[in-house]
N, C-alpha and C positions, 0 to 999 in steps of 0.2 A: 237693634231693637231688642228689651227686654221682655222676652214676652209673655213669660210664667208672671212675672214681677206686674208688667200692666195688668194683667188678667187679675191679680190679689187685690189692684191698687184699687181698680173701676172695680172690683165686685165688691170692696169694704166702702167706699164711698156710695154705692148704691141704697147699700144695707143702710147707712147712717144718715142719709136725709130721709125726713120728714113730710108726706103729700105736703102738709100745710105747710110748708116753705116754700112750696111753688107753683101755688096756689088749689092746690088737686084737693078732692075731697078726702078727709083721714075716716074711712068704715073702720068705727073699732072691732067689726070682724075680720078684717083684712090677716090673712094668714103670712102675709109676706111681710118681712122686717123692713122696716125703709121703704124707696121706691121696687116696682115691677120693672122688670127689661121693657115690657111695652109701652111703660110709661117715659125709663129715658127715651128710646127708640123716638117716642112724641114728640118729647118735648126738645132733643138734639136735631130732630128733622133726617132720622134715618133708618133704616131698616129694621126690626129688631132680628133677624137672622143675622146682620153683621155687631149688633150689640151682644148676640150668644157668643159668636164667635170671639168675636173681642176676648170677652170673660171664661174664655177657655181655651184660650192661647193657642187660637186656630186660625188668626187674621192675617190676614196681608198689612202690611206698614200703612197706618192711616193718614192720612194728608193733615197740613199743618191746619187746614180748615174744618175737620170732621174735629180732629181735637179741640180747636175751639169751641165745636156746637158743644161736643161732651163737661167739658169747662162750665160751658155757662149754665146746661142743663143740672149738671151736681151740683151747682153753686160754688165750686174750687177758690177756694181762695187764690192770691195771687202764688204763693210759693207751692201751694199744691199744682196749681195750671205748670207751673216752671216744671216741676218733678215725672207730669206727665207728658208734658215734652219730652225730656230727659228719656223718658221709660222708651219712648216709642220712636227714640233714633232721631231728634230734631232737636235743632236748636230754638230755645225758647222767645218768644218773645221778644224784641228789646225793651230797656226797661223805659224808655224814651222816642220818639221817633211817629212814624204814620201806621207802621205795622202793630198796633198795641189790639188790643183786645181788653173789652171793656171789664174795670177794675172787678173785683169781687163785691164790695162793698156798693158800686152805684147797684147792681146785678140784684142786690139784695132792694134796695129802695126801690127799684122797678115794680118785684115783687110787692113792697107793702103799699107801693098805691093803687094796685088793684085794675079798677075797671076807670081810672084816671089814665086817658094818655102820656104817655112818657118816651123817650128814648136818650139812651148815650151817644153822642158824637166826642169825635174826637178833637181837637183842635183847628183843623185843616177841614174838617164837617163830614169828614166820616164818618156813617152812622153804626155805631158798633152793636147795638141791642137796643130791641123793642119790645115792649109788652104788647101783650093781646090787643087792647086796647088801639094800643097806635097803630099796628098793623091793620086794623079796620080801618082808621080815621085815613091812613095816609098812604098803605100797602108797604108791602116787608122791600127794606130798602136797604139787607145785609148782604146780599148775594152776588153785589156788585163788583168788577176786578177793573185791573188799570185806573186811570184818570175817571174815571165813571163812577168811581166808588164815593168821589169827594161832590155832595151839593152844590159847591157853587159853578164846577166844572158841568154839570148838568145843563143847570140853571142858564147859562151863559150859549153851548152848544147844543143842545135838544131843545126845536122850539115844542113840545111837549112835554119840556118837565114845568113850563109854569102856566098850564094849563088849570094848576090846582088855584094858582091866584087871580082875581078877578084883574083885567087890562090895569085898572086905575092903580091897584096897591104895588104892581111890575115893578115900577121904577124904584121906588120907594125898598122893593126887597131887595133889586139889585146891588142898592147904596148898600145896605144893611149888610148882607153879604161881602160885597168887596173889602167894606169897613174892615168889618169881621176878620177878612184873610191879611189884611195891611197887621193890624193888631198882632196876629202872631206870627209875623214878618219881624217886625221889632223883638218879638221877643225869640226868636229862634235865627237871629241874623247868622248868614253863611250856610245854613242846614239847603243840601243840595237836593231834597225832595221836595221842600216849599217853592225852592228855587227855579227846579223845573216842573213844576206845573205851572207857577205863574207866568214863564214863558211859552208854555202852551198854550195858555189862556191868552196870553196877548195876542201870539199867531194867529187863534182861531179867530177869538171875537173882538169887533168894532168895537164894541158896548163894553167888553171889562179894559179894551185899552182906554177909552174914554174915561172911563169912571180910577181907574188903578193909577190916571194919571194928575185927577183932582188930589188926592193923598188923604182922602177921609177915616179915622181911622176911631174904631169904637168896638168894644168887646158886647159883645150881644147879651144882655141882664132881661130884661124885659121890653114886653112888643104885644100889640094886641092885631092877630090877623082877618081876615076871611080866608076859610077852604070852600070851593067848589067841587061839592062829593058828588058822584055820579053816580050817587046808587039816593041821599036822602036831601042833598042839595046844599042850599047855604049856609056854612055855619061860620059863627063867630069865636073865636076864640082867644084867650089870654094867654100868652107864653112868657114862662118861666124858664129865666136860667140860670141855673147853680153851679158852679164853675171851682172844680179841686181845685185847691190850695197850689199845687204849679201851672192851676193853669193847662195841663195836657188831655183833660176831660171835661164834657158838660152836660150834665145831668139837663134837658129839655120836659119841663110840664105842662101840659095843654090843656087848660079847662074852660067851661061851655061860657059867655061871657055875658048871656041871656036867656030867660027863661024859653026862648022858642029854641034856641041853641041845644040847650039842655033835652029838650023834650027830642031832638033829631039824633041827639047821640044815644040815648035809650033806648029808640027804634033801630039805630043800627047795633047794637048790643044785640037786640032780637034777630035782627036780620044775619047775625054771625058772616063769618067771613069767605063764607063758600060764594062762588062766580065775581069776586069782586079783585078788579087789576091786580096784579103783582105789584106794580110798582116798577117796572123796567122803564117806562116813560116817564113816572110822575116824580114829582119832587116832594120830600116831606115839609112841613113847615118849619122855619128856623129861622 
């Protein structure tokens, strides 16, 4: 671990974003260049005594997952994320595979659509980054490890992640899901981490051997769902999926599909995210 050298890297990347990059208010009285430590500290989801420390080369080795939150709170691009790996004794990323962390660029789109739900999944439907937004609509669903981390591994074993969807649309997400994981099955043939989930998923559930044995196989573009929110109730929504160029990410946009739609995601905007689930049982929409 370089630890002078991180300490330089996070305190000039602090200095050089902009509030309005992510999303914060810019006071043109603001005495401080760039972001505040309290404001990474926020938006990384961590202390800011260990954000000081960090920046003054007084940390303990940060785990490969507190570097990600820092990553996605600078807005790092890809080869910067690679370098703070590097600085902090880890190896980075790969540049392919289940363990990726969401590009720089979707990171960026997150940001410009604001108070639109959004989030990154990954191929496999690991959800790598949400906006404020989605976190209301759906609860934060980054924090996940092992086989739990991937939606349709949920979906299939907790019968409380599809408590978000109403009985009737169940079947219908199931298909859509499984579809989904056959789709980049094909295109990732031999890869021994799709490989062993999907044999876990057979062990566990009746329901995805069944379905995993029709061979339905569709990359998820668009879908119009219902959520059953527990805080403002029914909502309709349109989903959008935008899908990189190999294929190893996908940008997910959720918007309200009717005017009563609309008017309950307004109210949860007001109602902000305090007392509302984690997300540890619920499934996000996909």
């Amino acid at each position: 671990m370089q630890r002078d050298q991180l300490a330089d890297f996070l305190r000039r990347r602090r200095e050089a974003i902009r509030p309005a990059e992510v999303g914060l208010a810019d006071n043109p009285r603001r005495r401080t260049a760039g972001l505040r430590r309290e404001e990474v500290a926020m938006l990384a989801g961590m202390s800011v005594d260990y954000v000081v420390r960090l920046e003054q080369g007084r940390s303990s080795q940060p785990s490969t997952q507190l570097l990600g939150a820092l990553a996605r709170a600078l807005r790092l691009s890809d080869d910067e994320r690679d370098h703070l790996f590097h600085l902090a004794g880890h190896r980075p990323p790969p540049a392919d595979g289940v363990a990726r962390l969401a590009r720089a660029g979707m990171i960026r789109m997150l940001d410009l659509l604001g108070d639109t739900p959004a989030m990154v999944l990954s191929d496999l439907g690991e959800v790598l980054a949400q906006n404020r937004a989605a976190v209301l609509l759906t609860g934060d669903h980054t924090g996940f490890s092992g086989d739990r981390r991937y939606v349709v591994y949920r979906w299939f074993t907790e019968p409380a992640a599809r408590a978000v969807s109403p009985p009737e649309e169940q079947e219908h997400q199931a298909r859509q899901l499984v579809a989904d994981l056959r789709a980049a099955a094909g295109r990732r043939s031999g890869d021994p981490a799709l490989d062993g989930l999907v044999e876990r998923l057979r062990a566990a559930s009746a329901d995805f051997r069944r379905l995993w044995a029709e061979h339905e196989v569709a990359v998820r573009r668009a879908d119009r769902k219902t959520v059953l929110h527990p805080r403002v109730g029914r909502l309709t929504m349109d989903c959008e999926t935008l899908v990189a160029p190999d294929q190893g990410q996908q940008l997910l946009v959720l918007t309200p599909a009717d005017a009563e739609t609309r008017e309950r995601l307004e109210l949860l905007r007001v109602l902000g995210i305090e007392e509302f689930p984690t997300g540890a049982t619920g499934t996000p929409v996909r």
